[in-house]
C-alpha positions in Angstrom: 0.0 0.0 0.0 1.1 3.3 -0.8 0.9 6.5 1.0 -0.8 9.4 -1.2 -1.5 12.5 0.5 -3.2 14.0 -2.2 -6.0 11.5 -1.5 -6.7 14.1 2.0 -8.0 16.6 -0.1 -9.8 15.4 -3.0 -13.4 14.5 -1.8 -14.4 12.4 -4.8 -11.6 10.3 -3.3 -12.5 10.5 0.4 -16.1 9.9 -0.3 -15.4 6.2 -2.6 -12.7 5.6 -0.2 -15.0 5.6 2.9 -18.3 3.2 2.0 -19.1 2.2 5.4 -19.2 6.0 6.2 -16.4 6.2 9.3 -15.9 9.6 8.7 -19.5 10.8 9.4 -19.9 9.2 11.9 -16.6 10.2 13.6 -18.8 13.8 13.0 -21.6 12.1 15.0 -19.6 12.6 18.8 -21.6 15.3 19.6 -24.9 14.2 18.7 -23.4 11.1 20.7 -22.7 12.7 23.8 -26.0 14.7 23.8 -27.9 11.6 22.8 -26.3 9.4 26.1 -27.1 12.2 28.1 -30.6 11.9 27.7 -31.0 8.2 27.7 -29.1 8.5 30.9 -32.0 10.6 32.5 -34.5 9.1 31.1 -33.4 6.0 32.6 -33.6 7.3 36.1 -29.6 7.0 36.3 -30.1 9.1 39.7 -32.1 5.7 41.0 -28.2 5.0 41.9 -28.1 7.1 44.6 -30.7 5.1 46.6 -29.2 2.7 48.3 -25.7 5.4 49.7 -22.4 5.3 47.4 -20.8 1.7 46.7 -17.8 0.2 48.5 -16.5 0.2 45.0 -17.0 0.4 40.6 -16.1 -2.2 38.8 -16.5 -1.5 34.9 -16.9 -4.5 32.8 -16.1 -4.3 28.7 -14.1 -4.7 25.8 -12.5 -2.5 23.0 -14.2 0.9 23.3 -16.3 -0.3 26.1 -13.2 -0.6 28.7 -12.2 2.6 27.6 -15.4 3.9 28.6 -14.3 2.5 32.0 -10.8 4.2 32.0 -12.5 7.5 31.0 -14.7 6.9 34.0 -12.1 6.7 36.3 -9.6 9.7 35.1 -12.8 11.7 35.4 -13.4 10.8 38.8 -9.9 10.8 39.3 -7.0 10.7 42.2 -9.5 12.4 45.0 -12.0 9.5 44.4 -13.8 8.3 47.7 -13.6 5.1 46.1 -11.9 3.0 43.7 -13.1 2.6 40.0 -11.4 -0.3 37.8 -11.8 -1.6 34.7 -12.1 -5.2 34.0 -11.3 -6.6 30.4 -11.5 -10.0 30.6 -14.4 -12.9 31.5 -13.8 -12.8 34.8 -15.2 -11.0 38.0 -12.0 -10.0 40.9 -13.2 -12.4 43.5 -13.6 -9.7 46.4 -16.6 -8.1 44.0 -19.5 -8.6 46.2 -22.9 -7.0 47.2 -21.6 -3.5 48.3 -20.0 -3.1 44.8 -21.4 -1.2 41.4 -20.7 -3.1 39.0 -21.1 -1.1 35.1 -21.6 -3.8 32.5 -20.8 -2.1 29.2 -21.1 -3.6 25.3 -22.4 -1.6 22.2 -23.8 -4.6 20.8 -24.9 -5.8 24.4 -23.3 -9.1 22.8 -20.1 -9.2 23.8 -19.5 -12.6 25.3 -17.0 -11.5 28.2 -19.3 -8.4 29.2 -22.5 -10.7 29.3 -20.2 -13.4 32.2 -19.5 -10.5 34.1 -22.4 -9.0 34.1 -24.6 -12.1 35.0 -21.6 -13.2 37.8 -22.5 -9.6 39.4 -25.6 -10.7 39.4 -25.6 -13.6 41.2 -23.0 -12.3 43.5 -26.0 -9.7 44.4 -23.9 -6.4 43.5 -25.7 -3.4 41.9 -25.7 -3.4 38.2 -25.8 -0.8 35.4 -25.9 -2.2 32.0 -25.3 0.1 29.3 -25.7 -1.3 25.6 -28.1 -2.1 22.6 -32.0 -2.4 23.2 -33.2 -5.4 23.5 -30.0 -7.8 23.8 -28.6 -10.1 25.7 -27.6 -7.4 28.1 -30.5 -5.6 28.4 -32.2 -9.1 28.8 -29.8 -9.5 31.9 -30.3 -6.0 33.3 -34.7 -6.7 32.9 -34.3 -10.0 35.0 -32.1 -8.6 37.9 -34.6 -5.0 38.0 -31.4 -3.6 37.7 -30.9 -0.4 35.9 -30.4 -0.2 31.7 -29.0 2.5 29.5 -29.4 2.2 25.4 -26.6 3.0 23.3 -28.4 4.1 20.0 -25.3 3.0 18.1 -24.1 4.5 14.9 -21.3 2.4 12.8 -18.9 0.2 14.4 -18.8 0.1 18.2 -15.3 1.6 18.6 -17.0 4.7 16.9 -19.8 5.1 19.7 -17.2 5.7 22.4 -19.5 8.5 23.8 -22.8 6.5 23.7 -20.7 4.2 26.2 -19.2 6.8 28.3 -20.9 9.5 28.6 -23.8 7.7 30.8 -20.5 6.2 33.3 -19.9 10.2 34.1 -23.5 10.3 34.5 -23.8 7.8 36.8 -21.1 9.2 39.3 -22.3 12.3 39.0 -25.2 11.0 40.6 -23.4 8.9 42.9 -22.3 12.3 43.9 -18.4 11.9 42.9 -17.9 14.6 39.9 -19.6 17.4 39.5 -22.0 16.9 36.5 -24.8 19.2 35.1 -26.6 19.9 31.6 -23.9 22.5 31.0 -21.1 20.4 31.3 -22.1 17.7 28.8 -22.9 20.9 26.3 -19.8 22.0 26.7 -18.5 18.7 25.9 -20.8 18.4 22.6 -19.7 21.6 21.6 -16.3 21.4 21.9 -16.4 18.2 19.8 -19.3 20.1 17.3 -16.1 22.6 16.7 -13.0 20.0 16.1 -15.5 18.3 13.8 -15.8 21.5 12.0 -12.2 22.1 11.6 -11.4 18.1 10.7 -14.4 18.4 8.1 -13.4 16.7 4.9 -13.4 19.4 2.7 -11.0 21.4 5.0 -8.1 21.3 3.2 -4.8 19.4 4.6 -2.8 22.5 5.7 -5.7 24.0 8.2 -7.1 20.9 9.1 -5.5 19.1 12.5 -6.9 15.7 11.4 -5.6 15.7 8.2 -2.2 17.4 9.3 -1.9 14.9 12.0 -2.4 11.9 9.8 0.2 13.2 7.3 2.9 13.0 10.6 1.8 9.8 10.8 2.3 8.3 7.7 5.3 6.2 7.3 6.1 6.3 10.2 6.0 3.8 13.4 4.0 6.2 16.3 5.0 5.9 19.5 2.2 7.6 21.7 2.9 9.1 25.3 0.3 10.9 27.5 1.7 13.2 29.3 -1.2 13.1 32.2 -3.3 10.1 33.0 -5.9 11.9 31.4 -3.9 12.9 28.1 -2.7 8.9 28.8 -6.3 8.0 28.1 -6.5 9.8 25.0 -3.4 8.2 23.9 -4.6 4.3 24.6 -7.5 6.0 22.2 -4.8 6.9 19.5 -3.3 3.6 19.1 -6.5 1.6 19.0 -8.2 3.7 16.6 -4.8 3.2 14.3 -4.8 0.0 14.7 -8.7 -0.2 13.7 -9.4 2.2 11.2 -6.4 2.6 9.7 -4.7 -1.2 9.9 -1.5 0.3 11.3 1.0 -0.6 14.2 1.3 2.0 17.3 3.1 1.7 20.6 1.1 4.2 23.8 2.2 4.8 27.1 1.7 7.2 30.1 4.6 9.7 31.7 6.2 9.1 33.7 6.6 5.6 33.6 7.6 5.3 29.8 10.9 7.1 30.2 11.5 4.3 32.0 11.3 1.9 29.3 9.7 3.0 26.5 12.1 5.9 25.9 15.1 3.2 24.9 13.1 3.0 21.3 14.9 6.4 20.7 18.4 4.8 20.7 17.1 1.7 18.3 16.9 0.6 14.7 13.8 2.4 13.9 14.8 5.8 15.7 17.7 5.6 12.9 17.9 7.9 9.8 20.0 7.7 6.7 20.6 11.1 5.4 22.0 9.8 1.9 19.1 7.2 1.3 17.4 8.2 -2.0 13.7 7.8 0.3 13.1 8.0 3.8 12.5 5.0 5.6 10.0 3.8 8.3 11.5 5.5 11.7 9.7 5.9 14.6 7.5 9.4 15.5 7.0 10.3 19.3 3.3 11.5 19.6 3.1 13.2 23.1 -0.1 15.0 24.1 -0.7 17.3 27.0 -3.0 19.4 28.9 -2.8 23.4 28.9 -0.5 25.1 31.2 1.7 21.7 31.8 5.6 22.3 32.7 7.8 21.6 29.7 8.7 17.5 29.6 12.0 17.3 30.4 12.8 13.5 28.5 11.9 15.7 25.6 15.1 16.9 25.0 16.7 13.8 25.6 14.4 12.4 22.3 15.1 15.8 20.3 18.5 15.4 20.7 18.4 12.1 18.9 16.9 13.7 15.7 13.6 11.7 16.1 10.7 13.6 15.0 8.0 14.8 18.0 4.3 16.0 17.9 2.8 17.5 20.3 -1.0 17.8 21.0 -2.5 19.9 23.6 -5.6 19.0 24.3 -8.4 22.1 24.9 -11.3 22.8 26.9 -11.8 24.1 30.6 -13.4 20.5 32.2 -11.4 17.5 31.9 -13.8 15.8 30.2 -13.9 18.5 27.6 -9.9 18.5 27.2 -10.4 14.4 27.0 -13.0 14.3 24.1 -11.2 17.1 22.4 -8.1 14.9 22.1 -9.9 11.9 21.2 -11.7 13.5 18.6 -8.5 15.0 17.0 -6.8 11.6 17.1 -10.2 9.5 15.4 -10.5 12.0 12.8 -6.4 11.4 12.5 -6.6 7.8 11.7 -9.7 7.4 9.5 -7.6 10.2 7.2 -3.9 8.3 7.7 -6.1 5.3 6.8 -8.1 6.9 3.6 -4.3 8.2 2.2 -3.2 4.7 2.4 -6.3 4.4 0.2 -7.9 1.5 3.1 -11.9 1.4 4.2 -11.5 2.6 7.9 -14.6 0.6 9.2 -14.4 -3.1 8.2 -12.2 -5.3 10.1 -11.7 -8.5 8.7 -9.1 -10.1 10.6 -11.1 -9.2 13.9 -14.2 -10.2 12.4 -12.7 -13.6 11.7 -11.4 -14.3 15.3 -14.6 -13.7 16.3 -16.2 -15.8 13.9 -13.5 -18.7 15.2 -14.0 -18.2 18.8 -17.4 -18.5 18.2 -17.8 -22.1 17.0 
């Protein structure tokens, strides 16, 4: 496959290249967000609240769906009054038990792991919130233990409906009384995202358009992806899936400061090494670090600089965390659907996931 840049701004192109329509709905995070929201209160997601604040949150979920978890917990974050983990795997911790919340999440509602969990909790007797498709195995399991359901009205793939997943998490410890949460906040979130979409838009044109500019970085190259905060670490775990998704294409993330521990010797390897006199540039790694406003400069910086290996920054905006989150994620989906368009690739279908799926099934 060959990287052609031109593709970015030629929307014949960009429109044939994109049949299962990843691009709009990458557009679709507001309406997303504002969307959960609702189905949030119309759920009675402050019913929560009844019974005092859990001993502890346990969210359950794959993919997307354990990120909603993570999001979850860097929103809550260090000052927490309790502890909030997510689990990706079949299996429930064993010291889950009737004092814990446990938050049961799958797009589809289908996902094989979420659904164990989720009916484990149950039978453990712990509080459950299931948040997925109407009318699926999850919302069957939520009906049986009178346990509370929110319905992700899902749009494309799953990993595309991040917000359908999350936002109703942030809802539910706002309720639980341990972030602030209001109507404003989750407008400001759906307007921040309403204006990156605006300036990613297709048919803005590579050299004003962060999505496009960021995927042209990308390209041949091998992205290394730090966050800078655990926040901005968040949004970097989002980076690297979302490459490896839409656009088919290797990434390595981490969170300062424990990748200068170990991560940072990539700078002094193979990869991190340029021939000047080469008739084309080869494949050498790019350091991707993103940060929050108003952080202190990062010292291993210089250390990577000084190795002549290529760095972007992205700072992520808004005045909330969860607004400086969904900005950064945004950025980075629009990012990879365009690095995987130039490489002319269909960001939606995945066929070698699809297939292990398929296997595991029989």
């Amino acid at each position: 496959m060959i990287w052609e840049p031109e593709r970015l701004d030629d929307q014949a192109l960009l429109s044939a290249g994109d049949p299962g329509a990843m691009l709009p709905v990458v557009a679709s995070a507001a309406a997303q967000v504002r969307t959960a929201h609702r189905n949030a209160g119309e759920a009675d997601i402050a019913r929560l609240a009844q019974d005092g604040r859990p001993r502890a949150i346990v969210v359950t979920g794959m993919g997307s769906a354990a990120l909603a978890g993570d999001i979850l917990a860097v929103i809550c974050g260090y000052g927490a009054p309790l502890p909030v983990i997510t689990v990706r795997s079949g299996r429930l911790p064993g010291w889950v038990g009737a004092t814990d919340l446990v938050m049961a999440v799958s797009c589809s509602g289908r996902t094989a792991e979420t659904l164990a969990v989720a009916a484990e909790a149950v039978r453990r007797g712990s509080s459950l919130l299931a948040v997925g498709a109407q009318d699926s195995p999850l919302h069957a399991i939520a009906t049986q233990a009178s346990a509370l359901f929110v319905p992700v009205e899902a749009n494309g793939p799953s990993r595309a409906n991040l917000w359908g997943m999350a936002v109703p998490l942030v809802a539910a410890a706002g309720a639980l009384g341990l972030v602030q949460t209001d109507p404003d906040l989750f407008e400001g979130v759906a307007k921040g995202l309403e204006d990156m979409a605006n300036r990613c838009r297709p048919s803005s044109e590579s050299f004003v358009n962060p999505g496009k500019a960021l995927a042209m970085e990308l390209a041949e190259s091998v992205p290394v992806i730090w966050g800078a905060t655990p926040l901005t670490a968040v949004a970097a775990h989002r980076l690297a899936l979302q490459l490896h998704e839409n656009a088919k294409y290797p990434a390595q993330w981490g969170a300062l400061p424990e990748a200068g521990h170990n991560q940072l010797g990539v700078v002094e390897g193979p990869l991190a090494e340029r021939d000047i006199f080469a008739e084309s540039a080869g494949r050498t790694i790019r350091l991707v670090v993103l940060r929050e406003p108003e952080e202190r400069p990062i010292s291993l910086l210089r250390v990577v600089e000084d190795r002549d290996v290529p760095v972007s920054e992205l700072a992520a905006e808004g005045a909330h965390p969860l607004e400086r989150l969904a900005t950064l994620i945004e950025l980075g989906d629009y990012a990879s659907a365009y690095l995987a368009l130039g490489y002319g690739i269909d960001p939606t279908p995945v066929t070698a996931i699809t297939e292990l799926k398929s296997r595991t099934s029989q």
